[in-house]
Backbone atoms as SQL, in Angstrom:
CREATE TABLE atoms (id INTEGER PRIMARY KEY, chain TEXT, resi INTEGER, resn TEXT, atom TEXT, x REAL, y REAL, z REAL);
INSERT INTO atoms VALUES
  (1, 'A', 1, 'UNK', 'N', -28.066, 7.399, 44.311),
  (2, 'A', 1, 'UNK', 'CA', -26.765, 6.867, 43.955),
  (3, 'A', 1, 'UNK', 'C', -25.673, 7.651, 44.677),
  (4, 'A', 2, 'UNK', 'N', -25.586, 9.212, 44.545),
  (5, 'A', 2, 'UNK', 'CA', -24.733, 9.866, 44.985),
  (6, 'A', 2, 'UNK', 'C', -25.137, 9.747, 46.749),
  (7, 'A', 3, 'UNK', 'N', -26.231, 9.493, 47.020),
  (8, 'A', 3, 'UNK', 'CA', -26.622, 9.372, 48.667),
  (9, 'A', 3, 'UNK', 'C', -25.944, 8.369, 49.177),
  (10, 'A', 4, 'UNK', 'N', -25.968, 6.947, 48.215),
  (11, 'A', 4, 'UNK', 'CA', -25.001, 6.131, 48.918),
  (12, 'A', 4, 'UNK', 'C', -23.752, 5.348, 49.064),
  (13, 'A', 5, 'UNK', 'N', -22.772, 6.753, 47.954),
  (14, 'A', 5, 'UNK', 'CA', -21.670, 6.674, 48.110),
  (15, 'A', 5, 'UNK', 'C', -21.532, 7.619, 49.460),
  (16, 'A', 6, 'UNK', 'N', -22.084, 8.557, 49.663),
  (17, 'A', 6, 'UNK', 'CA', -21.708, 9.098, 50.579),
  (18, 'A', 6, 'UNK', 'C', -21.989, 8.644, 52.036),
  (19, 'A', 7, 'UNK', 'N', -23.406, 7.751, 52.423),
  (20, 'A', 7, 'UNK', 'CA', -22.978, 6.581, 53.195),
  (21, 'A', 7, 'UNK', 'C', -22.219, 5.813, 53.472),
  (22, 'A', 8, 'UNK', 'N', -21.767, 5.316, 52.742),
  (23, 'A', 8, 'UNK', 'CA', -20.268, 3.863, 52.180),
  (24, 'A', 8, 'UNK', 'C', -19.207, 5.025, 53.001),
  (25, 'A', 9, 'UNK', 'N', -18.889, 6.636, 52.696),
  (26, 'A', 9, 'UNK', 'CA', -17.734, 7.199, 52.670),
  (27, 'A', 9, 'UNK', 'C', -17.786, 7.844, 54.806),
  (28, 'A', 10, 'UNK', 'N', -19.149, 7.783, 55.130),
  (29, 'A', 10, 'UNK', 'CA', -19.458, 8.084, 56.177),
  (30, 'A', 10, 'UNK', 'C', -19.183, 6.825, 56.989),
  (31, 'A', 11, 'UNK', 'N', -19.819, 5.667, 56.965),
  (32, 'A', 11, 'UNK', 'CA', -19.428, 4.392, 57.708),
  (33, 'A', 11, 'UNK', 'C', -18.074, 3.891, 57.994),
  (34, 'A', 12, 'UNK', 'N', -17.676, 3.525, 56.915),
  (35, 'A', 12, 'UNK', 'CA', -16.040, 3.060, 56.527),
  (36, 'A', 12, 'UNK', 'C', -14.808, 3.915, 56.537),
  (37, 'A', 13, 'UNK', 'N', -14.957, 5.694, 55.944),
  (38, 'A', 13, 'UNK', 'CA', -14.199, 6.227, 55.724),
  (39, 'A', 13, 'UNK', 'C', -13.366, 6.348, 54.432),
  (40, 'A', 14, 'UNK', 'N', -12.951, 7.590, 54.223),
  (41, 'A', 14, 'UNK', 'CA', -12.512, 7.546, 52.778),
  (42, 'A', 14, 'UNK', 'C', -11.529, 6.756, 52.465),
  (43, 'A', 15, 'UNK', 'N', -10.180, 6.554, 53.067),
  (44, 'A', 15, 'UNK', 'CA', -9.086, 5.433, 52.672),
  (45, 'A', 15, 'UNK', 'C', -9.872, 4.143, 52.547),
  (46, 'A', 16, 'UNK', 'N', -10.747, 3.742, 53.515),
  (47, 'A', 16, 'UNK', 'CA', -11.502, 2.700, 52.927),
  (48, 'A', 16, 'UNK', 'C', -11.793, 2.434, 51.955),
  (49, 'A', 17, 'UNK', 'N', -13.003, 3.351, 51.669),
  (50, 'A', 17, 'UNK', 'CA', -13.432, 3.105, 50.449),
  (51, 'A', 17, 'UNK', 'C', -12.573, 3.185, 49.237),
  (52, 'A', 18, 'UNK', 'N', -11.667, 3.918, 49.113),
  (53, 'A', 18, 'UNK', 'CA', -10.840, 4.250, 48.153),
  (54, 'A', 18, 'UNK', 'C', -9.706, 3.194, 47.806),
  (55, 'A', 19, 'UNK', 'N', -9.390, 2.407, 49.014),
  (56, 'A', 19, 'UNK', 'CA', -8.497, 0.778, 49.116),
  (57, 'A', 19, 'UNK', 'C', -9.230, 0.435, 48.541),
  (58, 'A', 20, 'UNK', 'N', -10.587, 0.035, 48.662),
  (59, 'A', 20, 'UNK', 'CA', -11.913, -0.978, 48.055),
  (60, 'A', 20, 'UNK', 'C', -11.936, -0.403, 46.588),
  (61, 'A', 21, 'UNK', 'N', -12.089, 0.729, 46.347),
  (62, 'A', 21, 'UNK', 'CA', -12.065, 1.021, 45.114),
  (63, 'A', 21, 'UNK', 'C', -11.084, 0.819, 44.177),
  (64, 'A', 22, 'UNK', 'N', -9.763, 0.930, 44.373),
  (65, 'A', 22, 'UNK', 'CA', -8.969, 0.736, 43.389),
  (66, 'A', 22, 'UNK', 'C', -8.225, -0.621, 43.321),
  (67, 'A', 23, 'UNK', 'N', -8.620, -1.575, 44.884),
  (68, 'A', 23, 'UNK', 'CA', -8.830, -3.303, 44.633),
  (69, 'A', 23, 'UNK', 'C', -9.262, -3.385, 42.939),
  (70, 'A', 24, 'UNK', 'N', -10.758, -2.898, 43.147),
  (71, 'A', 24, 'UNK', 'CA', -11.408, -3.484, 41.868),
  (72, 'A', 24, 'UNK', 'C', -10.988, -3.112, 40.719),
  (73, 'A', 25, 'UNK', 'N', -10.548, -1.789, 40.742),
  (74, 'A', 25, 'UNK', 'CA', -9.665, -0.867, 39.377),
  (75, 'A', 25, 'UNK', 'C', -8.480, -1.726, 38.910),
  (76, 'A', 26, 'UNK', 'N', -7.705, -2.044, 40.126),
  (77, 'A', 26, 'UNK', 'CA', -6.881, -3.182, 39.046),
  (78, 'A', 26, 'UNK', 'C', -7.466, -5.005, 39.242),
  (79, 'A', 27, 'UNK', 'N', -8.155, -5.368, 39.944),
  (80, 'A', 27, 'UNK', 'CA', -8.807, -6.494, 39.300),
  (81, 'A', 27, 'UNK', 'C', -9.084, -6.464, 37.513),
  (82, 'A', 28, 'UNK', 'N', -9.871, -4.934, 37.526),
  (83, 'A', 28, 'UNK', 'CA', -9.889, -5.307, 36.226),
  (84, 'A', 28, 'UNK', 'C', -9.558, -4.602, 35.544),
  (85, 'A', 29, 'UNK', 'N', -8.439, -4.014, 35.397),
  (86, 'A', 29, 'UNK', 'CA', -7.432, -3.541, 34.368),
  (87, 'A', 29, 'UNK', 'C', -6.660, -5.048, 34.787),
  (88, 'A', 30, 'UNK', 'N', -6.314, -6.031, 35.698),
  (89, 'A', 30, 'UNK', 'CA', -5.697, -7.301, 35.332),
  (90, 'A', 30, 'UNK', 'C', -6.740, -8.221, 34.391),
  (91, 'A', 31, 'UNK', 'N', -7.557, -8.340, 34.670),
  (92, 'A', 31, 'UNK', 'CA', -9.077, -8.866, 33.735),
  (93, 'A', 31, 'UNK', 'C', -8.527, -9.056, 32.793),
  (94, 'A', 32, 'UNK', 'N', -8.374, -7.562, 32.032),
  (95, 'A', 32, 'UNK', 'CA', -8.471, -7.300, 30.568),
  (96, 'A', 32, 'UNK', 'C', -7.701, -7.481, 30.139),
  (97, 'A', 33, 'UNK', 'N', -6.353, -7.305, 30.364),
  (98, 'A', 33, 'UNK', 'CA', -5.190, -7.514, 30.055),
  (99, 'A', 33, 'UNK', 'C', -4.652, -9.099, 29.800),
  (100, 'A', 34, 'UNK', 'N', -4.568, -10.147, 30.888),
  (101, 'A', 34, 'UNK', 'CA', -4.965, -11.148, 31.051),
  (102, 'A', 34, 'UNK', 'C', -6.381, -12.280, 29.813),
  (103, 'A', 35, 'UNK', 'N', -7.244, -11.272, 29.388),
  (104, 'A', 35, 'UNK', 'CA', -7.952, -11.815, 28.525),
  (105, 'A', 35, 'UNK', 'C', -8.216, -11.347, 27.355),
  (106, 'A', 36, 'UNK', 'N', -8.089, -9.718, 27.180),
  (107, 'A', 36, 'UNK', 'CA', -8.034, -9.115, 25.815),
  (108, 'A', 36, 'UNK', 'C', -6.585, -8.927, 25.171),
  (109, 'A', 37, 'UNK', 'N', -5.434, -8.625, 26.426),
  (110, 'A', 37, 'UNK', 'CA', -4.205, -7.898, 25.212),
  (111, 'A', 37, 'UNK', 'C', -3.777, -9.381, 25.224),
  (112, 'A', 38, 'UNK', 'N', -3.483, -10.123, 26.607),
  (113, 'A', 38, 'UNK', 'CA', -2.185, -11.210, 26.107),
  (114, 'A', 38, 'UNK', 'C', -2.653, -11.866, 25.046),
  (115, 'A', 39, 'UNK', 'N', -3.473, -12.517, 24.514),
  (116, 'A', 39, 'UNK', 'CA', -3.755, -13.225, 23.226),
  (117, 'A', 39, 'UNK', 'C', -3.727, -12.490, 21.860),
  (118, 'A', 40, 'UNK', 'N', -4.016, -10.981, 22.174),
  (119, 'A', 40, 'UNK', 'CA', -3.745, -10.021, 20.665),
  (120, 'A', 40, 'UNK', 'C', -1.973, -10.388, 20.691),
  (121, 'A', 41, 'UNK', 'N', -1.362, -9.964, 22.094),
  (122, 'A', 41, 'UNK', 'CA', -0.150, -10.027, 21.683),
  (123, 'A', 41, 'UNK', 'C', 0.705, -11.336, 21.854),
  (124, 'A', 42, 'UNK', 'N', 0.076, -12.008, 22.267),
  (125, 'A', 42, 'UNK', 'CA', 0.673, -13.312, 21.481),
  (126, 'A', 42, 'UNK', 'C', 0.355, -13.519, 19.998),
  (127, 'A', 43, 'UNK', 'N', -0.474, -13.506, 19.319),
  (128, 'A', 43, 'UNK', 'CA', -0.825, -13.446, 17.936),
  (129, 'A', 43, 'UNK', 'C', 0.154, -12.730, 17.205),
  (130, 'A', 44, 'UNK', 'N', 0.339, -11.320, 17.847),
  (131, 'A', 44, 'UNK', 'CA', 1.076, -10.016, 16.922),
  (132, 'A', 44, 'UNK', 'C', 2.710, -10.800, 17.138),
  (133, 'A', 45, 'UNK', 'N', 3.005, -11.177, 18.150),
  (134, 'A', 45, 'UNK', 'CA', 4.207, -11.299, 18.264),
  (135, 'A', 45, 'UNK', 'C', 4.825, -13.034, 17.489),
  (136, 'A', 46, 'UNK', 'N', 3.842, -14.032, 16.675),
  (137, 'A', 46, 'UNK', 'CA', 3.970, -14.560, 15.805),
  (138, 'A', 46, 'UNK', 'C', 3.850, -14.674, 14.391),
  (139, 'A', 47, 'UNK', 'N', 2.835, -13.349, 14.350),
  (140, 'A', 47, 'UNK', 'CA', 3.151, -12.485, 12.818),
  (141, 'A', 47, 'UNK', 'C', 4.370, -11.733, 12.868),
  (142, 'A', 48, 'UNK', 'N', 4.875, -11.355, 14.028),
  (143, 'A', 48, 'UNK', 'CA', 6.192, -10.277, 13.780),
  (144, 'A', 48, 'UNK', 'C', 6.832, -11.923, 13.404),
  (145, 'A', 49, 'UNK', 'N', 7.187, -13.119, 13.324),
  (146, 'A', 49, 'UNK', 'CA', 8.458, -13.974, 13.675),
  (147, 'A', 49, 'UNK', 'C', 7.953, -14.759, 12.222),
  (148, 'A', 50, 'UNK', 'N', 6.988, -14.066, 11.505),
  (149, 'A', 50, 'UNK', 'CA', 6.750, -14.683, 10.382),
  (150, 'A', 50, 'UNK', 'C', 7.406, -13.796, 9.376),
  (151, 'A', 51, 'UNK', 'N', 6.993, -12.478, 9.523),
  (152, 'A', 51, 'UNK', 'CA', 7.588, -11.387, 8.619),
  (153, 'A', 51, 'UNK', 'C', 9.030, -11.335, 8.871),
  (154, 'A', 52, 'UNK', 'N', 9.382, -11.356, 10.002),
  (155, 'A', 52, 'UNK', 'CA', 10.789, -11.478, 10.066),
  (156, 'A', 52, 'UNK', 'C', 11.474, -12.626, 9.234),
  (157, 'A', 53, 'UNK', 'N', 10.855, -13.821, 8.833),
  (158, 'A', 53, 'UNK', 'CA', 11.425, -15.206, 8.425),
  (159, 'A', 53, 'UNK', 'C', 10.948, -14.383, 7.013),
  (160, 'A', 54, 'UNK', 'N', 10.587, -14.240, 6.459),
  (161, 'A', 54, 'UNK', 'CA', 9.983, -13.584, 4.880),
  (162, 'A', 54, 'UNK', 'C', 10.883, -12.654, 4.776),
  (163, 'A', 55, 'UNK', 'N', 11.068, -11.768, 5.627),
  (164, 'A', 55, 'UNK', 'CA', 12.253, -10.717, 5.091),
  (165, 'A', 55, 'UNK', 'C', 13.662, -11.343, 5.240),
  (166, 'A', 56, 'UNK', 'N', 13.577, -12.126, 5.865),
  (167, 'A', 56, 'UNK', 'CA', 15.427, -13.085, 6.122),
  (168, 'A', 56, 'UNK', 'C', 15.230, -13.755, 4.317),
  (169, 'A', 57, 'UNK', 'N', 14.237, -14.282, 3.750),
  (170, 'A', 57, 'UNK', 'CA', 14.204, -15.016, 3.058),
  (171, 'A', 57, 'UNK', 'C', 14.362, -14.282, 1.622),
  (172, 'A', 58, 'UNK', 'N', 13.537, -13.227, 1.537),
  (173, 'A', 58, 'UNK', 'CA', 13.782, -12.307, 0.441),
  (174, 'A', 58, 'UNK', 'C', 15.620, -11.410, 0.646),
  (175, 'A', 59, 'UNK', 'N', 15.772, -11.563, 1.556),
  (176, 'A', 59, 'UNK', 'CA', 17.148, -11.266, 2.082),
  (177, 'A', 59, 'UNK', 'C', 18.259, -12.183, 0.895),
  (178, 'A', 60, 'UNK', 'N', 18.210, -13.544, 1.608),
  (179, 'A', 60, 'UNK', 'CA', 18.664, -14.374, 0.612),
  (180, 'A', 60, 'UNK', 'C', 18.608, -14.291, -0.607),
  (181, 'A', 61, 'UNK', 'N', 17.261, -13.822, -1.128),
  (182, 'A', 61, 'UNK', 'CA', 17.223, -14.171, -2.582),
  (183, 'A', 61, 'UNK', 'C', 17.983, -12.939, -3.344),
  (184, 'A', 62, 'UNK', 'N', 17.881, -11.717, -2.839),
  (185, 'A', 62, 'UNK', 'CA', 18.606, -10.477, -2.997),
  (186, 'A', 62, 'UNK', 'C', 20.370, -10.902, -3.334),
  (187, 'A', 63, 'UNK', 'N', 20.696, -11.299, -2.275),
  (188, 'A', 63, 'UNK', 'CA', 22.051, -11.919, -2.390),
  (189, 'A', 63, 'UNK', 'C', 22.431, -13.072, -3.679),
  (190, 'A', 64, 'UNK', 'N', 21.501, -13.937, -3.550),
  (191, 'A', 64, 'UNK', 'CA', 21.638, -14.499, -4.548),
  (192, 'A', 64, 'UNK', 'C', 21.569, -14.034, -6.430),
  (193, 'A', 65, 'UNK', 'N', 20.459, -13.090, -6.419),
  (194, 'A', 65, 'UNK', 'CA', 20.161, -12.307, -7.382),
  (195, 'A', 65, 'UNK', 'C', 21.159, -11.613, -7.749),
  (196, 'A', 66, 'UNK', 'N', 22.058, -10.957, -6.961),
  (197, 'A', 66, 'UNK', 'CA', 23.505, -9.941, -7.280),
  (198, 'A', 66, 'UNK', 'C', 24.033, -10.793, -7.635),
  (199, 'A', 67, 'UNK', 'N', 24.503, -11.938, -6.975),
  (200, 'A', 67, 'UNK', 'CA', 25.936, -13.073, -7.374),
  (201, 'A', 67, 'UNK', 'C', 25.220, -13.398, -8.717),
  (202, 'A', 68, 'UNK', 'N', 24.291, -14.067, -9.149),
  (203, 'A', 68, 'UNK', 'CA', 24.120, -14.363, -10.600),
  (204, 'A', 68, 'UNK', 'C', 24.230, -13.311, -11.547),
  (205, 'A', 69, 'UNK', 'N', 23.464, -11.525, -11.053),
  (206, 'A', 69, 'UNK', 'CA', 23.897, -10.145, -11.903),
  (207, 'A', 69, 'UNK', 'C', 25.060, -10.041, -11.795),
  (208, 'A', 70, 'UNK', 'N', 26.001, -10.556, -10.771),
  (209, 'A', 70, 'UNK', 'CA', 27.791, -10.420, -10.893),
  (210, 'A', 70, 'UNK', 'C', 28.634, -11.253, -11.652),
  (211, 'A', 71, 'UNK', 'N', 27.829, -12.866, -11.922),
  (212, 'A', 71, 'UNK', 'CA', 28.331, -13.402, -12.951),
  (213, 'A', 71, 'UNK', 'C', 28.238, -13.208, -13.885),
  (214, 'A', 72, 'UNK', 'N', 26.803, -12.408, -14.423),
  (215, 'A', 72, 'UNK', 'CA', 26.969, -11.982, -16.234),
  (216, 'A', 72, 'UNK', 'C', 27.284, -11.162, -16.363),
  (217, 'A', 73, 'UNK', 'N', 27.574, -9.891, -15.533),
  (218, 'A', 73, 'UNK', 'CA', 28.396, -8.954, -15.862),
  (219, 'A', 73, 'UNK', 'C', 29.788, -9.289, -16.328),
  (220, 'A', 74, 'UNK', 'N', 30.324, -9.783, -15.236),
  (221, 'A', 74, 'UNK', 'CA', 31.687, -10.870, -15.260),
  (222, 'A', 74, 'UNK', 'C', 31.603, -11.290, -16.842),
  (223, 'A', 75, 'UNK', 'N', 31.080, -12.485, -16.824),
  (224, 'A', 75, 'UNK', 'CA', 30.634, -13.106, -17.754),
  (225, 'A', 75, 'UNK', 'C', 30.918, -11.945, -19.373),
  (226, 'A', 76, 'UNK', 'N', 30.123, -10.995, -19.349),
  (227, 'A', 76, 'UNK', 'CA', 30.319, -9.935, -20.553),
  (228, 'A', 76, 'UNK', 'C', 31.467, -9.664, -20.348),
  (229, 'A', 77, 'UNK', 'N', 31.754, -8.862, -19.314),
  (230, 'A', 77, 'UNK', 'CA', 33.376, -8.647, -19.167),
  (231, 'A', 77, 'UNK', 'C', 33.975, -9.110, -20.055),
  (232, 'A', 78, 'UNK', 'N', 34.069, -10.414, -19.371),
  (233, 'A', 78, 'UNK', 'CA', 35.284, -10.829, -20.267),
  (234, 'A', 78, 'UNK', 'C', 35.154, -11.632, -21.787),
  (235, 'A', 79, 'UNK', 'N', 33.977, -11.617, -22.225),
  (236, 'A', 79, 'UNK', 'CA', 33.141, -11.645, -23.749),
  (237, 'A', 79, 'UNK', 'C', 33.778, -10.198, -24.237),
  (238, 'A', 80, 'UNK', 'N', 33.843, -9.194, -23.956),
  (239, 'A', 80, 'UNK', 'CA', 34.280, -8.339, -24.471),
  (240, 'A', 80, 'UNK', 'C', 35.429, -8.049, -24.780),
  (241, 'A', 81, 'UNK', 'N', 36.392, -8.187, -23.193),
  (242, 'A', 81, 'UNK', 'CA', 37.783, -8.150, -23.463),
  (243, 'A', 81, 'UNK', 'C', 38.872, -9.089, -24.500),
  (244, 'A', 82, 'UNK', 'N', 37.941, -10.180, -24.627),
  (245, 'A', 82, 'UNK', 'CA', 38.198, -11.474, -25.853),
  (246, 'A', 82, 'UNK', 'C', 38.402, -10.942, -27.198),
  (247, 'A', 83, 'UNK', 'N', 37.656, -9.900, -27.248),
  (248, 'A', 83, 'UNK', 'CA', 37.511, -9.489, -28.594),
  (249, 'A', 83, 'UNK', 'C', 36.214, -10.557, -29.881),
  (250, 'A', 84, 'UNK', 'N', 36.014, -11.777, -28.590),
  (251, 'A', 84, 'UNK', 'CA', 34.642, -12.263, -29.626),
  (252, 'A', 84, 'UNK', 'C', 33.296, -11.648, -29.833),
  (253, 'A', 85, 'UNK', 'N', 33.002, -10.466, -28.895),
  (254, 'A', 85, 'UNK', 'CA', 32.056, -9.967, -29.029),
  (255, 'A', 85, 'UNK', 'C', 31.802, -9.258, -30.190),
  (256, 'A', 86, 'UNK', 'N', 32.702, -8.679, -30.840),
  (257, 'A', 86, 'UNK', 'CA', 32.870, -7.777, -32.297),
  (258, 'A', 86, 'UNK', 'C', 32.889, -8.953, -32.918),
  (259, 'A', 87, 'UNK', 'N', 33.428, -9.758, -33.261),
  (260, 'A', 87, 'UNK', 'CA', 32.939, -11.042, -34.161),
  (261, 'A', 87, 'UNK', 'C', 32.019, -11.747, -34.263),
  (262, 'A', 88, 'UNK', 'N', 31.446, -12.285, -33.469),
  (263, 'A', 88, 'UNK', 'CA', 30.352, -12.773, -33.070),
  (264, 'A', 88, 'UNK', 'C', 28.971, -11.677, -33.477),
  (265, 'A', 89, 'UNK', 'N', 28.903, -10.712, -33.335),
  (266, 'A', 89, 'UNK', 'CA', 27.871, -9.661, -33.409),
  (267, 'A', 89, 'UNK', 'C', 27.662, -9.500, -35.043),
  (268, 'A', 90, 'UNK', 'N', 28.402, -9.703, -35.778),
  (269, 'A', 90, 'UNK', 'CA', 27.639, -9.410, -37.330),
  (270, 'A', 90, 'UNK', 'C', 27.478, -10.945, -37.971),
  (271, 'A', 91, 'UNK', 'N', 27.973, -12.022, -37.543),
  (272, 'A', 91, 'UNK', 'CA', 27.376, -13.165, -37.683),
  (273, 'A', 91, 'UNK', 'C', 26.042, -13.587, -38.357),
  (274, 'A', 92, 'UNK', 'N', 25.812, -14.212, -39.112),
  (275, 'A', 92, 'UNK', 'CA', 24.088, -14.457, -39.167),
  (276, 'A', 92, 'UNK', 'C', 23.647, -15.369, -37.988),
  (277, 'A', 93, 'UNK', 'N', 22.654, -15.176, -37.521),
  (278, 'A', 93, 'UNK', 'CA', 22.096, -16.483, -36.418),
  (279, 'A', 93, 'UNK', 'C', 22.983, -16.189, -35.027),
  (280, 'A', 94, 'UNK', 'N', 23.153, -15.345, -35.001),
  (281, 'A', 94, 'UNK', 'CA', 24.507, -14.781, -33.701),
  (282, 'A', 94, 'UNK', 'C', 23.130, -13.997, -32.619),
  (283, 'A', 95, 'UNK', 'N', 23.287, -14.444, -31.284),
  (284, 'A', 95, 'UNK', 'CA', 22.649, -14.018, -30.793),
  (285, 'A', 95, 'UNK', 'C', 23.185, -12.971, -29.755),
  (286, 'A', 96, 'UNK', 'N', 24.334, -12.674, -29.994),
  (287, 'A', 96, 'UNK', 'CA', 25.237, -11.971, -29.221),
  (288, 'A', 96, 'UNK', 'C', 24.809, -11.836, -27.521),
  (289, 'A', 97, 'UNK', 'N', 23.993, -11.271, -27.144),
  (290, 'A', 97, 'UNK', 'CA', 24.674, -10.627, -25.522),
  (291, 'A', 97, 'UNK', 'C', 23.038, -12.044, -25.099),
  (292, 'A', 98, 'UNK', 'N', 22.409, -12.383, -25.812),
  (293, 'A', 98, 'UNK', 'CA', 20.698, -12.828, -25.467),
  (294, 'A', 98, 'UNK', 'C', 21.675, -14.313, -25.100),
  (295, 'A', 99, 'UNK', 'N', 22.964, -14.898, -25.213),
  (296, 'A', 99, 'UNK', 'CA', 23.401, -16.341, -24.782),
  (297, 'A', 99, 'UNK', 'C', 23.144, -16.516, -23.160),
  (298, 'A', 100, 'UNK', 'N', 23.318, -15.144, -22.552),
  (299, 'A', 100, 'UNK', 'CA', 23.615, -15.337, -21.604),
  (300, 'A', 100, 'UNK', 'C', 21.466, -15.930, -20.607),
  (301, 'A', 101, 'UNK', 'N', 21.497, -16.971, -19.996),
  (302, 'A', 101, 'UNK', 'CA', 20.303, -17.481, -19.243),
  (303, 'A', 101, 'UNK', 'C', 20.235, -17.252, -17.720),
  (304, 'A', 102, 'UNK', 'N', 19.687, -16.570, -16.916),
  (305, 'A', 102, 'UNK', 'CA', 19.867, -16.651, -15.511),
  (306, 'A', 102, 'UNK', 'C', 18.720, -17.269, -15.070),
  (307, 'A', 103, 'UNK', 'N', 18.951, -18.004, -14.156),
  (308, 'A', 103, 'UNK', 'CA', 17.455, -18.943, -13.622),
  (309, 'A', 103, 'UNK', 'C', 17.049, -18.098, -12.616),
  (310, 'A', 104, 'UNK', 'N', 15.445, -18.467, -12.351),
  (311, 'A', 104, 'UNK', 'CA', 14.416, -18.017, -11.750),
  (312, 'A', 104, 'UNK', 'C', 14.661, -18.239, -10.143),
  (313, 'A', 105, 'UNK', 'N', 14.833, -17.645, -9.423),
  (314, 'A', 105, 'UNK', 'CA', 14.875, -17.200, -8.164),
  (315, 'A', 105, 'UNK', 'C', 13.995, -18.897, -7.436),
  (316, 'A', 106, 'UNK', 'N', 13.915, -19.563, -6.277),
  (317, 'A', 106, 'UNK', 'CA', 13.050, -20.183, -5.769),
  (318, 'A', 106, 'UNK', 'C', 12.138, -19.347, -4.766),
  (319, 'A', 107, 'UNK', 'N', 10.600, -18.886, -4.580),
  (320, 'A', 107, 'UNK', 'CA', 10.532, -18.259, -3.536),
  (321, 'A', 107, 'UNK', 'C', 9.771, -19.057, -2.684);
């Protein structure tokens, strides 16, 4: 084996062989690339554009979730400043602060 690289390097010469050699080195480092990464990273790079749409979306719901926690705060606010909240609270059948309903998120 080692006898007839060193033939190949005696006939042709070393730049020869060494052009010839690294021809094939990137033939196939293009090979692989071309048939193993581009399809991993086409794949990876439509899970990234999925997670990205899932985090835009939980994004939304975040926003939405505050504005409805900003209306019942609101909402108490000004239940309190009314002064019906002290009335309302020793009531029988008074459900005081439990009136308030926030609906369920869509996910």
């Amino acid at each position: 084996m080692m006898q007839d690289a060193i033939d190949v390097i005696q006939q042709f010469g070393f730049p020869i062989v060494m052009a010839v050699g690294m021809g094939y080195y990137i033939y196939y480092i293009w090979k692989y690339v071309t048939e193993e990464v581009a399809p991993k990273l086409e794949e990876s790079h439509i899970n990234l554009i999925k997670v990205i749409d899932q985090i835009r979306m939980l994004d939304n719901d975040l926003i939405r979730l505050q504005q409805k926690v900003n209306v019942v705060l609101e909402y108490e606010k000004l239940r309190n400043t009314s002064g019906d909240s002290d009335s309302d609270a020793g009531k029988p059948g008074s459900r005081g602060h439990d009136d308030v309903q926030v609906q369920k998120s869509k996910l």
